[in-house]
C-alpha positions in Angstrom: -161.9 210.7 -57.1 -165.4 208.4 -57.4 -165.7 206.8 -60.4 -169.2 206.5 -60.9 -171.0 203.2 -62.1 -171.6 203.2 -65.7 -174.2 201.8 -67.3 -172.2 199.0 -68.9 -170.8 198.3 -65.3 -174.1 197.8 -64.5 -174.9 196.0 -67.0 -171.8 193.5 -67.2 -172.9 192.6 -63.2 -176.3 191.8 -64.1 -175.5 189.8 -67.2 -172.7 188.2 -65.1 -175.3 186.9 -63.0 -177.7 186.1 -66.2 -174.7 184.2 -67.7 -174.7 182.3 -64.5 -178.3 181.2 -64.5 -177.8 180.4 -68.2 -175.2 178.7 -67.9 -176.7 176.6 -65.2 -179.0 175.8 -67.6 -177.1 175.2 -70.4 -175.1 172.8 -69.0 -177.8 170.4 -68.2 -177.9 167.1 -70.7 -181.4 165.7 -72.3 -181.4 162.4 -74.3 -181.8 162.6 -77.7 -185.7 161.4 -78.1 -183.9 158.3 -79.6 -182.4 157.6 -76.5 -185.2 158.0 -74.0 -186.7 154.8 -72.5 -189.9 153.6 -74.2 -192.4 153.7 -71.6 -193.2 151.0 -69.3 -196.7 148.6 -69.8 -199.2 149.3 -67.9 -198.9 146.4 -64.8 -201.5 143.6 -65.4 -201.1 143.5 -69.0 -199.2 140.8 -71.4 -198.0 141.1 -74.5 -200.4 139.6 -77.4 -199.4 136.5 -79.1 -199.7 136.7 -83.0 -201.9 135.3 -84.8 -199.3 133.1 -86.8 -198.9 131.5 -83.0 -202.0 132.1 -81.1 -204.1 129.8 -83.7 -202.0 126.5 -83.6 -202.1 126.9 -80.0 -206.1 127.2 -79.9 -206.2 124.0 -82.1 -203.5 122.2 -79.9 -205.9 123.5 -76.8 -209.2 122.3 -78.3 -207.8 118.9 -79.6 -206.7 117.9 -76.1 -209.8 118.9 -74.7 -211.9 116.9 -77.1 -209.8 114.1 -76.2 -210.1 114.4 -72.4 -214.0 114.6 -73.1 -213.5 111.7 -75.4 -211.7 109.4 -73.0 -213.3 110.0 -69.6 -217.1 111.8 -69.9 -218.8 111.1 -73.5 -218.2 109.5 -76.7 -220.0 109.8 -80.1 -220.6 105.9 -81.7 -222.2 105.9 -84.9 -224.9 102.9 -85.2 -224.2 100.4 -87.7 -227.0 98.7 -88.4 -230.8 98.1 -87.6 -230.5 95.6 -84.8 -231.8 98.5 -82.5 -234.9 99.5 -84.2 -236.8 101.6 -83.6 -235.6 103.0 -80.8 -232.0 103.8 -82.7 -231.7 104.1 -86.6 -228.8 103.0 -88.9 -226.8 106.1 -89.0 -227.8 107.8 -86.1 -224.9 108.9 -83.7 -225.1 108.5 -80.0 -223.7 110.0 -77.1 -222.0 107.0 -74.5 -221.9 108.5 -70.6 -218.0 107.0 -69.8 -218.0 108.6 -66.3 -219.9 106.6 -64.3 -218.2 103.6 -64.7 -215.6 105.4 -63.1 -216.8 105.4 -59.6 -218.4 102.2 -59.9 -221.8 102.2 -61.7 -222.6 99.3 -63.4 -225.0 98.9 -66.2 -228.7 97.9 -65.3 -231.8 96.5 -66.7 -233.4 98.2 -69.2 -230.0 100.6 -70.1 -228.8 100.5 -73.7 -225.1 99.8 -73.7 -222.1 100.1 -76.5 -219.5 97.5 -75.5 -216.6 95.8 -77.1 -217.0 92.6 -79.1 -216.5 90.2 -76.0 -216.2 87.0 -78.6 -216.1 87.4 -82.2 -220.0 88.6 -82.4 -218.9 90.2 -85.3 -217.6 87.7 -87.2 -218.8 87.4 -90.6 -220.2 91.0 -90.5 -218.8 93.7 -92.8 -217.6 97.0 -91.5 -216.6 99.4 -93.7 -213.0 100.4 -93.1 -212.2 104.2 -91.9 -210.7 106.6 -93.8 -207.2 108.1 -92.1 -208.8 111.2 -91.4 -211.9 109.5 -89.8 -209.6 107.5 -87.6 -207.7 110.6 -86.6 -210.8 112.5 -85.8 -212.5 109.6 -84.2 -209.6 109.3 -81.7 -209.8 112.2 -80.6 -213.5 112.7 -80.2 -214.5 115.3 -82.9 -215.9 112.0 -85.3 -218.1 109.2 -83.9 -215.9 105.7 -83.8 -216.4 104.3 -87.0 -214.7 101.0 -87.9 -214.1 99.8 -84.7 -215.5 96.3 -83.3 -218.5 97.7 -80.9 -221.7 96.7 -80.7 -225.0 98.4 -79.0 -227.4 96.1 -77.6 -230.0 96.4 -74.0 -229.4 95.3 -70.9 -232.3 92.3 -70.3 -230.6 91.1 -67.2 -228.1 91.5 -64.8 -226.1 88.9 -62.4 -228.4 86.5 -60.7 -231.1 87.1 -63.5 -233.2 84.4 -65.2 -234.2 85.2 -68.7 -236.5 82.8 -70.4 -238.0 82.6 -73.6 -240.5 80.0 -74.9 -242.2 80.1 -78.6 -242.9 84.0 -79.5 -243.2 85.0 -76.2 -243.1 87.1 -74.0 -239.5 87.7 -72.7 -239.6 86.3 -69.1 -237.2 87.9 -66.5 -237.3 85.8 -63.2 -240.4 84.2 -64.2 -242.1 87.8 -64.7 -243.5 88.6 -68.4 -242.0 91.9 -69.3 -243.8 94.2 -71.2 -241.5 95.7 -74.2 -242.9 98.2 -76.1 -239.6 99.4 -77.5 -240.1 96.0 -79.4 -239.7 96.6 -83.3 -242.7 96.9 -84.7 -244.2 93.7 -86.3 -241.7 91.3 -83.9 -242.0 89.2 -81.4 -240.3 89.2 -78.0 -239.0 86.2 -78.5 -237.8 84.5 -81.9 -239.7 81.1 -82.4 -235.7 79.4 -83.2 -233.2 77.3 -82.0 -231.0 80.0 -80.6 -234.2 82.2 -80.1 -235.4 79.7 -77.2 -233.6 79.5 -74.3 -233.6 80.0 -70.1 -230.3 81.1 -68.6 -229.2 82.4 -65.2 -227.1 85.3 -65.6 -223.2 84.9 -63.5 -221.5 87.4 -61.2 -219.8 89.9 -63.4 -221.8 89.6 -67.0 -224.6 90.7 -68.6 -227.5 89.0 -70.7 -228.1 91.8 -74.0 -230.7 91.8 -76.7 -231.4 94.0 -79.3 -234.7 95.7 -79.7 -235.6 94.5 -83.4 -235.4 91.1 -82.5 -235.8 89.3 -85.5 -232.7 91.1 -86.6 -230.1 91.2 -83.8 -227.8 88.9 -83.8 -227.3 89.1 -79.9 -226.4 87.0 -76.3 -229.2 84.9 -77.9 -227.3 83.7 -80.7 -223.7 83.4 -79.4 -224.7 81.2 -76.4 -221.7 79.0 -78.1 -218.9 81.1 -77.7 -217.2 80.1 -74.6 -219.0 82.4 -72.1 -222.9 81.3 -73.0 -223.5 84.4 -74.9 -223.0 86.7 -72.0 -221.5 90.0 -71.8 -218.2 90.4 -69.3 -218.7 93.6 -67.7 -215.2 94.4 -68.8 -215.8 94.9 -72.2 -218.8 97.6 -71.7 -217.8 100.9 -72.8 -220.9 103.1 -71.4 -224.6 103.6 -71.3 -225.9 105.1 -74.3 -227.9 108.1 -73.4 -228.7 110.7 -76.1 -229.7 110.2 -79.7 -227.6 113.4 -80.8 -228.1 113.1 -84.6 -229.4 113.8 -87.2 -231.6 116.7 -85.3 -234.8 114.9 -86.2 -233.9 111.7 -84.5 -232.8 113.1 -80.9 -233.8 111.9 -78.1 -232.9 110.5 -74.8 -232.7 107.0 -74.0 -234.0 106.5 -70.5 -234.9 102.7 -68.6 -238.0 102.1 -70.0 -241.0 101.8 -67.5 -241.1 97.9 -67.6 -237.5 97.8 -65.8 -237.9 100.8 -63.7 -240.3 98.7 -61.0 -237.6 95.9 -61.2 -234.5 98.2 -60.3 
């Protein structure tokens, strides 16, 4: 005899087959959300130092920098005293071009120049000494040099150069009267003394400098005594001078005045 399906028969077949779908289903394993994998950066991106690191490391950056500018492009000097009048002020701080020198250019008539003491110009003169924090600045460029033994003087003449002076003047350069307007105010070219009256011929490899308040610059004039006549080895100049940068009301640039340009 048939035995006829029953329901339930029916139903245990289909839910067999149920129960094997679920349990295909079932037995399938998902990480805990713990366990899943952060996702990955985007490509092209870094992760962000902290602050705590990224600001000593800004400083580091900046010092060396200032340093590099410092040693091979431009340097601040601060201007001692009033032996450049008016043209510079006590006080004032200049900017020195150091790159030229580096492929070659030499300093030329009429140029304002900072430059090493070549022969104890300086001694006798008082400098006020730099604090430790002005030395640390001022090596690496963020403070004009202060305390060192520089000087800033102009270029008059260059090798091969006769300078002459006789009573007050004018300053002669190879017999030529020069006109100097960037003369102090109230001096004149030449200083009517012994050291103030001279003729020299300037040697391979030096310079002949004078300061623009003449009555008040103790210059090549006056250390003509020192083992190299007063002149300037090429060695010991540091750069040409050409920016007043401050105080703001003071700036200016320092170009060859008109007088030399013909000459050069």
């Amino acid at each position: 005899m048939r035995q006829e399906p029953t329901e339930s028969g029916r139903a245990d077949v289909t839910d067999a087959g149920d129960a094997a779908d679920a349990g295909d289903v079932a037995t399938e394993t998902r990480p805990a959300p713990e366990e899943r994998e952060a996702p990955a950066p985007p490509p092209g991106r870094r992760r962000r130092l902290s602050p705590w690191a990224e600001y000593p490391l800004l400083a580091v950056v900046a010092l060396g920098l200032a340093f590099l500018i410092k040693t091979f492009l431009l340097q601040a000097f601060l201007i001692p005293s009033g032996s450049m009048q008016n043209t510079l002020q006590e006080d004032d701080r200049v900017l020195v071009d150091k790159l030229t020198p580096w492929f070659g250019s030499e300093p030329d008539r009429g140029e304002v120049v900072v430059f090493r003491d070549p022969a104890d110009w300086l001694a006798g003169h008082e400098t006020k000494p730099p604090t430790t924090v002005q030395k640390a600045l001022g090596f690496v460029g963020l403070m004009p040099a202060a305390g060192e033994q520089h000087l800033i003087k102009r270029v008059i003449g260059v090798a091969g150069d006769t300078v002459e002076c006789r009573g007050t003047g004018p300053l002669k350069l190879n017999g030529t009267p020069l006109d100097e307007p960037y003369v102090y105010a109230g001096n004149t070219p030449c200083s009517n003394d012994a050291g103030g009256q001279f003729k020299v011929t300037v040697p391979a490899g030096h310079l002949w400098v004078m300061g623009d308040h003449r009555q008040a610059s103790q210059d090549s004039r006056y250390h003509q005594d020192d083992g190299q006549g007063g002149m300037l080895p090429l060695d010991d100049v540091v750069g040409r001078a050409v920016v007043v940068a401050w105080p703001v009301p003071h700036w200016s640039t320092l170009p060859v005045p008109d007088a030399f340009d013909s000459r050069n």
